[in-house]
Residue, then its C-alpha position, 0 to 999 in steps of 0.5 A: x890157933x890155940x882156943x883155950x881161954x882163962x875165965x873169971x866169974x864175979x858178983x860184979x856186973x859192970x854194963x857201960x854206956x857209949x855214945x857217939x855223935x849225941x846218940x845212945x847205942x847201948x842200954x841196959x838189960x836186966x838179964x839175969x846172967x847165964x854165968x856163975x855169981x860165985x868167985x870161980x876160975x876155969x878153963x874151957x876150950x871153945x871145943x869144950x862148949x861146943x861139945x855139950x851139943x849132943x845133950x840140947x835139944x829143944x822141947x815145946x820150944x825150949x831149950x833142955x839140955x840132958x844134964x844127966x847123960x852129960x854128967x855120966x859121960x864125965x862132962x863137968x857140972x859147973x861147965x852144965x851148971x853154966x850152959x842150964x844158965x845161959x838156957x834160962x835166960x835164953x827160954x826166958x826170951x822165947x817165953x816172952x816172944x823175943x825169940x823162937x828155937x827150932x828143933x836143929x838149934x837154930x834161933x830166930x828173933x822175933x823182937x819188934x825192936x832188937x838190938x841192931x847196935x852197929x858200934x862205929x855206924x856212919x863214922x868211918x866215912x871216908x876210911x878204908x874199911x874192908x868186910x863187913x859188921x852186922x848185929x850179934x846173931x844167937x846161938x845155943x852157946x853164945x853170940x857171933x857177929x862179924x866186924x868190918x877191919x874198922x870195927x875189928x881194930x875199934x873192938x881189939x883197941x877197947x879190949x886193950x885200954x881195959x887190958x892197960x888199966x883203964x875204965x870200961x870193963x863193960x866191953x864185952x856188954x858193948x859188944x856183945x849186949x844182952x848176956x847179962x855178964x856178970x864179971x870182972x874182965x881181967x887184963x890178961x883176958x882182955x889183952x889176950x883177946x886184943x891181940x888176937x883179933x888185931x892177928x885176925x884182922x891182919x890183911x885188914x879183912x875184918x873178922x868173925x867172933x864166935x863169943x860164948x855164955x863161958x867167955x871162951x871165943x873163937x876168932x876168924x877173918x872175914 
């Protein structure tokens, strides 16, 4: 599967609030985002994020990332200028006791009230979901969560309605809360990213997302 993404980066940050059956799931966090507040547009792989490994370690619990060695390795500065952003969010989080970095990488939340949004929780009671959905869990490049096939065709249907014009460009906040996205989603990138979760949870399995501070994704079945 092709992994290579068109990304576009704002001063526009767009956070929605959904509710269901009279309860809040979603509230705002004034999370400075890890992503460039300037108009700019790139193109990264999910390999591309994933490459910027060998330059993070993690001292006196904090993330660093040798931006030095990267830049002579030829690696681009607005790809490390992105990543050093997403890193001060993240020890900005370690810092106040939110979460805890390890020295493979690893994260572990320590929050006394994380974010446990479950989007459909308790409403496909009698449906024929498959696989599971669990809260984002956190990474050095971004988050990953699973959806049950319910969840992945609710997710694949909201990224859709943004793709044909509708409100509710703060999807990506719904879904994946607390990275602070500062950008306007196009309709491309939003149709795009429907059509392939929809591919993923072809056999109705429901599906793994691998989302990134870039907006780059990789998307498997459960």
């Amino acid at each position: 599967m092709k992994k290579s993404f068109n990304f576009i980066l704002s001063l526009v940050l767009i956070i929605s609030m959904f509710s269901f059956s009279g309860l809040n799931v979603f509230a705002t966090e004034n999370v400075e985002s890890p992503i460039q507040t300037k108009n700019i547009e790139g193109e990264y792989t999910f390999e591309d994020i994933m490459s910027l490994e060998k330059y993070v370690s993690v001292n006196e619990g904090l993330f660093n990332l040798d931006t030095t060695r990267a830049v002579k390795d030829g690696v681009s500065l607005e790809l490390l200028e992105g990543q050093q952003r997403y890193f001060d969010s993240l020890n900005l989080e370690i810092n106040e006791g939110k979460l805890k970095a390890d020295e493979n990488l690893e994260i572990t939340n320590l929050d006394s009230n994380p974010d446990t949004f479950l989007p459909n929780n308790g409403i496909y009671l009698f449906a024929n979901c498959n696989g599971v959905t669990t809260s984002p869990t956190v990474h050095w490049w971004g988050k990953s969560r699973k959806f049950n096939s319910c969840d992945a065709n609710k997710f694949a249907a909201d990224l859709a309605s943004v793709g044909a014009g509708a409100a509710g460009a703060g999807i990506l906040a719904i879904w994946f809360p607390g990275m602070g996205w500062a950008s306007i989603i196009s309709a491309a990138y939003c149709a795009l990213y429907s059509s392939r979760v929809t591919a993923n949870n072809a056999y109705n399995t429901g599906v793994i997302v691998d989302m990134t501070w870039a907006m780059v994704y990789d998307i498997e079945p459960q």
